[in-house]
C-alpha positions in Angstrom: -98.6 32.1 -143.8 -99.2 30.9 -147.5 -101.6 28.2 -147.9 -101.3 25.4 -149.5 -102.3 26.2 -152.9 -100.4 29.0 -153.1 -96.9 27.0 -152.1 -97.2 24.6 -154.7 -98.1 27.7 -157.5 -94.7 29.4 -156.2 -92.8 26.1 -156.1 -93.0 25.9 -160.1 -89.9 27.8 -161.8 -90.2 28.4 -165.2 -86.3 29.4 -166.8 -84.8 30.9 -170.2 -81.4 29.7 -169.5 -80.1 26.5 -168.2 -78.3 26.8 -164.7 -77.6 23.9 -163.1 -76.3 26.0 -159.7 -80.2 26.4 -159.0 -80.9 23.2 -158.1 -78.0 21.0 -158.0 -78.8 20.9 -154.3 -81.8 18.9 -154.8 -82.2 16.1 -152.4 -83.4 12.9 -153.9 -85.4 11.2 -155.2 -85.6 13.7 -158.5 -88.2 12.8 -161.4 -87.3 14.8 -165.0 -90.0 14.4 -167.4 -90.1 15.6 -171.2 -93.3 16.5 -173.0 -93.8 17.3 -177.0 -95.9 19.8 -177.6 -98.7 20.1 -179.9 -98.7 23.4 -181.2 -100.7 23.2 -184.1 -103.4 21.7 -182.6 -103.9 24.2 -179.5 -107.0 26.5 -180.3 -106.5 28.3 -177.0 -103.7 30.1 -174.5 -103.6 26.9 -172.9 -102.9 23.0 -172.5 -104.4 21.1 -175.2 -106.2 18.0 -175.1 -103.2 15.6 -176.7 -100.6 17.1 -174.3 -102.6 16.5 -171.2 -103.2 12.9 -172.1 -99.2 12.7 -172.6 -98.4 14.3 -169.3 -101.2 12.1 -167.3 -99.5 8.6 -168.5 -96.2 10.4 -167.9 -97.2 11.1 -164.8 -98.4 7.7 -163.9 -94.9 5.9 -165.2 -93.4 8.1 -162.7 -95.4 7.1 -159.8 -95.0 3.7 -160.6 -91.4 3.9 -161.1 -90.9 6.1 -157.7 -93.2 3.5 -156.1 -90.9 0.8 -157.2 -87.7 2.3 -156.1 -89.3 4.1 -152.9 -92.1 1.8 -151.1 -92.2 4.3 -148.5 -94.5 7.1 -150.0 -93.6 9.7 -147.8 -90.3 9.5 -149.4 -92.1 11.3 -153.0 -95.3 13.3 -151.6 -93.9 16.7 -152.4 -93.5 15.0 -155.9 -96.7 13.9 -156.2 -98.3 16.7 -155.1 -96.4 19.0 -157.6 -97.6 16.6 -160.7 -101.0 16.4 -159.4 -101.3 20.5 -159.4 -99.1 20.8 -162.8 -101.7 17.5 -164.4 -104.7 19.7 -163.0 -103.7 23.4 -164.0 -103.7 23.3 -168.2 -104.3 27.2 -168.0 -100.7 27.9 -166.6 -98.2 30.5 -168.3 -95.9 27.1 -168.8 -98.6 25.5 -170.8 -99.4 29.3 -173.2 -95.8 30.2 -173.6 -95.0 26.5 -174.7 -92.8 25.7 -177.6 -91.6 22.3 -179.5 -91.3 20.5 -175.9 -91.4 21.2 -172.0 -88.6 19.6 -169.7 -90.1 19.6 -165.8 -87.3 18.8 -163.3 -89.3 17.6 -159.9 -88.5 17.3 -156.8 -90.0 17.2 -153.1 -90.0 21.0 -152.9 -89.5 22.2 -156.8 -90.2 22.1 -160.2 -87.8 23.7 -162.6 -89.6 24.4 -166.1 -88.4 25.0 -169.5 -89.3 25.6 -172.5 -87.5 23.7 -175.3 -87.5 25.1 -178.8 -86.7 21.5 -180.6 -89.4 18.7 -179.8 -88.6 15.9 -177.4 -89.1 12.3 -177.3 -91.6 11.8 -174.1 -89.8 10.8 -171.4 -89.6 9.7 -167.4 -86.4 9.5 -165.5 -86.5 9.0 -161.8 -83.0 8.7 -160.2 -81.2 10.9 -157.7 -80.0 13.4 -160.0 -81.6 15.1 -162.9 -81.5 13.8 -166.3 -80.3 17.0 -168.5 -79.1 15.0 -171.8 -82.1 16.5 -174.1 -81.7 20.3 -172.6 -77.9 20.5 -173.3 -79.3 20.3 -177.1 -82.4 22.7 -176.2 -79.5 25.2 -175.3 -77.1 24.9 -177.8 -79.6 25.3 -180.3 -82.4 27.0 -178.7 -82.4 30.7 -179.4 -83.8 33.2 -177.0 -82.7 37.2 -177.2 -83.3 40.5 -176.3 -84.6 43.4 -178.9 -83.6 46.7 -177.6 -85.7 49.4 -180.0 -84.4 52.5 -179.3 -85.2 56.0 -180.5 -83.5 59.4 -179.5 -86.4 59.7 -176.9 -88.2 56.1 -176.7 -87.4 52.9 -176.3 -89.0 49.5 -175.9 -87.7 45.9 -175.0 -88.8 42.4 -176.3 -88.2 39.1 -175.7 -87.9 36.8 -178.3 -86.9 33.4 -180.0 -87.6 30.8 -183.1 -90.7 31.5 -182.7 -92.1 35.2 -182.0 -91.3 38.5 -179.8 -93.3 40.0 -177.4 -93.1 42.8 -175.6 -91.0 43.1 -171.8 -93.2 44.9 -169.5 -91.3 47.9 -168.0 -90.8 47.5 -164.1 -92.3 49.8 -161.2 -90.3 53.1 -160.8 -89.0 53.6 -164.7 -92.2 55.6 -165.9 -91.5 57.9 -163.4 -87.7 58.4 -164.1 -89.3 59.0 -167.2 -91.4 61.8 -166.6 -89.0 63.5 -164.7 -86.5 63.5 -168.3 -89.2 64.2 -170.2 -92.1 66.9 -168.5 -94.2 66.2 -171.2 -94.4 62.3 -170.8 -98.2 60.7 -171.1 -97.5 57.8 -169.0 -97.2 55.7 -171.7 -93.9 53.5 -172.5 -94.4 50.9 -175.6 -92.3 49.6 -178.2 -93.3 50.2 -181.7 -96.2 52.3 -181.0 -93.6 55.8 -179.6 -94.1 58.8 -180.9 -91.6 61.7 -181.0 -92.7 63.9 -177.5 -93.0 68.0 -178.0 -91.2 70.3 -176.0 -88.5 68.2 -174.7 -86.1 70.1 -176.9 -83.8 72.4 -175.3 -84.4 75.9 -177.0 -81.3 77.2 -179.7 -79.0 79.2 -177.4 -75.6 80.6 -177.9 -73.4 79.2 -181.3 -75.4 75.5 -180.7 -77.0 74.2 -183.7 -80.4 72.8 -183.7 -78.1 69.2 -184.5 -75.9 69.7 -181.6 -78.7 70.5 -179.6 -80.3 67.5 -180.1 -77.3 65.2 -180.0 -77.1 66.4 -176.1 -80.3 65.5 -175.5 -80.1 61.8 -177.6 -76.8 61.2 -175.2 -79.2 62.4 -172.2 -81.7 60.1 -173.1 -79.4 57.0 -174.4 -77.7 57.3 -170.9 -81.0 57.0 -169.1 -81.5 53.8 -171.2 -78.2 52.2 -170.8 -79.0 52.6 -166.9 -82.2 50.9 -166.9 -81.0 47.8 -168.9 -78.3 47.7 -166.8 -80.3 48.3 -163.2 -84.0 47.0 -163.9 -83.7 45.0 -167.4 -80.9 43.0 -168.2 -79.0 42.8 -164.7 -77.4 39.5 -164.4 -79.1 38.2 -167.6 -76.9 36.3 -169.7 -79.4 36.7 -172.9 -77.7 38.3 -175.3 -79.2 41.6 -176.4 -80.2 42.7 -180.1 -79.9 46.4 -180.7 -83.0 47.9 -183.4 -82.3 51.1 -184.2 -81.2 53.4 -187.2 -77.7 53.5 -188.4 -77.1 57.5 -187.5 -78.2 56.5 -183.9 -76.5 53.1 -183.6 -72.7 54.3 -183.4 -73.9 57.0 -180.0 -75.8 54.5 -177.9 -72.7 51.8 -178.3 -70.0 54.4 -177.2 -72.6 54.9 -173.9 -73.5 51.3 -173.6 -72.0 49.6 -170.5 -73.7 46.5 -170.3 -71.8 43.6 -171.4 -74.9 41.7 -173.5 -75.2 43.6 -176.2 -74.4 41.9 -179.4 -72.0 43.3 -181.6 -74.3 43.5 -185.0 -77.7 44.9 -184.6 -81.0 45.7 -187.2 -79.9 49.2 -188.5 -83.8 50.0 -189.3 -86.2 51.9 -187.5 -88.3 49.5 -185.0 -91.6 51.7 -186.1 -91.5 50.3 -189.6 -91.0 46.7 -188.9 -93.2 44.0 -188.0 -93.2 41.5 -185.3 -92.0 39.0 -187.4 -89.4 40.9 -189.8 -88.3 41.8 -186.2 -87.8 37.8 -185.1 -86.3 37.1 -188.5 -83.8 39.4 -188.7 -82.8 39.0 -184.7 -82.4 35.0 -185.7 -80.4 35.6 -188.6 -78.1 37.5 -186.3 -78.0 35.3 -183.7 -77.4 32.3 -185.7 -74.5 34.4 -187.5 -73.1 35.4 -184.1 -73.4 31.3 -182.6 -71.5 30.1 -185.9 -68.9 32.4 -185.8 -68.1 31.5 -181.8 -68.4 28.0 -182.6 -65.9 28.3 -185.4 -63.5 30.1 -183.2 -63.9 27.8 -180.4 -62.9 25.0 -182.5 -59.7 26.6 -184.0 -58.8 27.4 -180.0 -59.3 23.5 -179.4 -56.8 22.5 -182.1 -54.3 24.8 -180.6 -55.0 24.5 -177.7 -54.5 20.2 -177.8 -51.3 21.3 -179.1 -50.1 22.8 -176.1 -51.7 20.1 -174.0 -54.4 22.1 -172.6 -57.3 20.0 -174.5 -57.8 16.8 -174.4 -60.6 13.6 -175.9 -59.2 11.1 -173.4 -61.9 10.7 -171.1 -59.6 9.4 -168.0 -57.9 13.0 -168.7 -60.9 14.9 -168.9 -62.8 13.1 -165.8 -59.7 14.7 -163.8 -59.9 18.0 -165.6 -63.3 18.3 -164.1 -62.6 17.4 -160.7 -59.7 19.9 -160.6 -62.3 22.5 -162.0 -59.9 23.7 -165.0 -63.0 23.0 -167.8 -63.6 25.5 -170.1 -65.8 24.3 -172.8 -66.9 20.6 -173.0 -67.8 19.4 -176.5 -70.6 16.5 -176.5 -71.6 14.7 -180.1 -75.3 15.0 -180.6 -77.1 11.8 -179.8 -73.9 9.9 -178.2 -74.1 7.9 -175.3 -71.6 6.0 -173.1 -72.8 4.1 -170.6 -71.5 4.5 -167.6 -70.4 7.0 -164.9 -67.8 8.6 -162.8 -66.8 10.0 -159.5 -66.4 13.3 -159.8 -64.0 14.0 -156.2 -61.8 11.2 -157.7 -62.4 11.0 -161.4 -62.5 7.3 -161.5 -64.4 6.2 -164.4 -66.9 3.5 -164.1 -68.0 1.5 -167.3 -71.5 -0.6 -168.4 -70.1 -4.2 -168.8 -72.2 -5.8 -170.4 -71.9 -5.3 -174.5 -75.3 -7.5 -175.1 -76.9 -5.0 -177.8 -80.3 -5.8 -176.3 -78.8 -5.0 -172.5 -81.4 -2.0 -171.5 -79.1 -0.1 -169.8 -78.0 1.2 -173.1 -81.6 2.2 -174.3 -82.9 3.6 -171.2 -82.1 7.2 -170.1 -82.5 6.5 -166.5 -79.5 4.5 -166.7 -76.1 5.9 -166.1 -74.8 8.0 -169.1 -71.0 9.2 -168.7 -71.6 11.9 -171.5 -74.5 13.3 -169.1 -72.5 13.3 -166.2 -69.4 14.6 -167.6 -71.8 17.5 -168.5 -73.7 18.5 -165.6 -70.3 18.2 -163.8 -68.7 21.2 -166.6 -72.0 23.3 -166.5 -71.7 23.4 -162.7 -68.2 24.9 -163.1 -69.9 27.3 -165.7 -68.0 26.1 -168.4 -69.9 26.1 -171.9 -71.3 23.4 -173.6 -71.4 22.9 -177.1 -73.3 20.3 -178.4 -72.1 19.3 -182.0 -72.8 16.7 -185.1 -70.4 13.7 -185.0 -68.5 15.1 -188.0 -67.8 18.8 -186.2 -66.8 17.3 -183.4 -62.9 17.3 -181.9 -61.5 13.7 -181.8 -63.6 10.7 -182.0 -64.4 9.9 -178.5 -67.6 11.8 -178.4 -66.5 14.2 -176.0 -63.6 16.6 -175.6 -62.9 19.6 -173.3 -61.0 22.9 -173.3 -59.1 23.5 -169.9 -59.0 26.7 -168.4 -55.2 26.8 -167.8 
């Protein structure tokens, strides 16, 4: 039986990619909190000062706020208990890997973690659903990626984003599918830091050339890789997937590759001569090419597609689009808000009244926000989110939607 300690530790989720299906169960009450982070000032692979101060008066507006709407305290102790241990452990991977911000989604049981790449206004929402508003932005805009560096007989896997790479440690079992490739193996898989092995090299026989001979063996190997991303790596990862290699090697391991991540340009260079950061350069300057390219054909397939009435800005329209599940992508303007709600078994839109400019419901997050419902409605029905600048944006509503069919 796990002890106490060890329940809350395993209760903390920290995620890459925003998926709403992991906790859209959540009973309430839920409290979502987001934290700036003070990168520059943190000396050490943890916490700093400054941010522990935030989250502590964070913490302490969402007590009083749960206290308010919940007398009964029994109602939030599972909450509690997870801020307590997140206030009082500034050494956690959460805190070291830390980027611009830190969204924490908390509830009786859970906390979902995430690291934003943009800083965050701080912030306390306590409601009964999550308030996802600032990650919709985080993940439109956010960048995180796979390097595959590849060799005809190593090959190494990082993880990166705006703002380094670092290496993926390989799991339990592939050193020894190694070994038993390559006899003379030492144990010893590593990205930028292979070496070419001895002896691995099937000996000249019959008409072969020494070239053909070791094109076999690069298709041997690159197989072996393809399965491992596939099996142990990159199985049911949506991160897209960054090939580093040379060009003569490039056009063999994409005729082998079956795993559906890998991005269509790669870094034609050999991983051994680059640098972490050339690496994180380059792989942003791809993946920023690659997002503007699919936000530029999206938005051509809207304009058509609103010809053929399969789009639509109307909100009544789209509110039914979701609750028949025929979404496909949901455009939201950056920094819009429109307060109210809706029903999402009927569609029935429900509107703030009150058009005082001073009314708080239009200032506070906690308060109903139809944009941020229309979302977390469309991302439970996977469809993609695209989070644009008033001027790219379809219509003049401040949100539109692709349907399906």
């Amino acid at each position: 039986m796990k002890d106490a300690m060890t329940e809350l530790q395993d209760s903390v989720h920290v995620l890459d990619n925003f998926d709403p299906k992991a906790y859209e169960q959540a009973e309430p009450p839920l409290v979502s909190i987001y934290l700036p982070i003070h990168r520059d000032q943190r000396e050490e692979p943890r916490r700093d000062e400054w941010d522990g101060i935030e989250l502590k008066d964070l913490t302490e507006e969402a007590e009083r706020t749960l206290r308010e709407k919940f007398p009964n305290e029994k109602d939030w102790a599972g909450i509690a208990e997870r801020l307590a241990y997140l206030e009082g452990h500034p050494d956690l991977k959460l805190w070291q890997d830390a980027g611009a911000g830190i969204a924490l989604l908390v509830s009786n049981t859970d906390v979902y973690a995430f690291n934003l790449d943009f800083a965050v206004d701080p912030c306390v929402v306590v409601g009964a659903r999550y308030y996802t508003k600032p990650l919709l932005r985080n993940f439109q805009y956010g960048m995180h990626y796979y390097l595959l560096l590849l060799n005809t007989d190593r090959f190494g896997l990082l993880k990166g984003d705006y703002n380094g790479v670092h290496y993926v440690p390989m799991p339990q079992g592939v050193d020894d599918e190694f070994a038993e490739l390559f006899i003379d193996y030492d144990g010893d898989i590593s990205a930028l830091d292979y070496y070419s092995l001895e002896g691995h090299m099937s000996p000249y026989h019959d008409h072969k050339s020494r070239k053909e001979v070791a094109d076999e063996e690069a298709k041997k190997f690159f197989r072996y890789v393809d399965k491992v991303m596939n099996d142990k790596l990159v199985r049911d990862d949506p991160t897209p997937v960054i090939l580093v290699t040379l060009p003569e090697h490039e056009h063999m391991f994409r005729e082998l590759c079956t795993f559906p991540t890998l991005l269509p340009e790669g870094i034609k260079k050999d991983a051994r001569t680059l640098s972490g950061t050339e690496l994180r350069d380059d792989a942003v300057a791809i993946m920023e090419a690659d997002r503007k390219a699919k936000l530029q054909k999206v938005q051509e397939e809207y304009q058509y597609d609103l010809s053929k009435g399969k789009a639509t800005d109307d909100l009544n329209e789209l509110a039914l689009a979701l609750v028949e599940r025929k979404v496909k992508a949901l455009f939201v303007q950056e920094g819009k808000d429109i307060p109210g709600t809706f029903d999402p078994k009927t569609g029935e839109l429900f509107f703030d009244p009150d058009t005082d400019p001073t009314d708080d419901k239009k200032i506070d997050p906690a308060s109903p926000d139809l944009v941020d419902a229309f979302a977390q409605c469309a991302l439970a029905q996977d469809a993609h989110i695209y989070v644009l600048p008033a001027d790219q944006m379809p219509g003049n509503k401040g949100v539109a939607a692709i349907y399906r069919y």
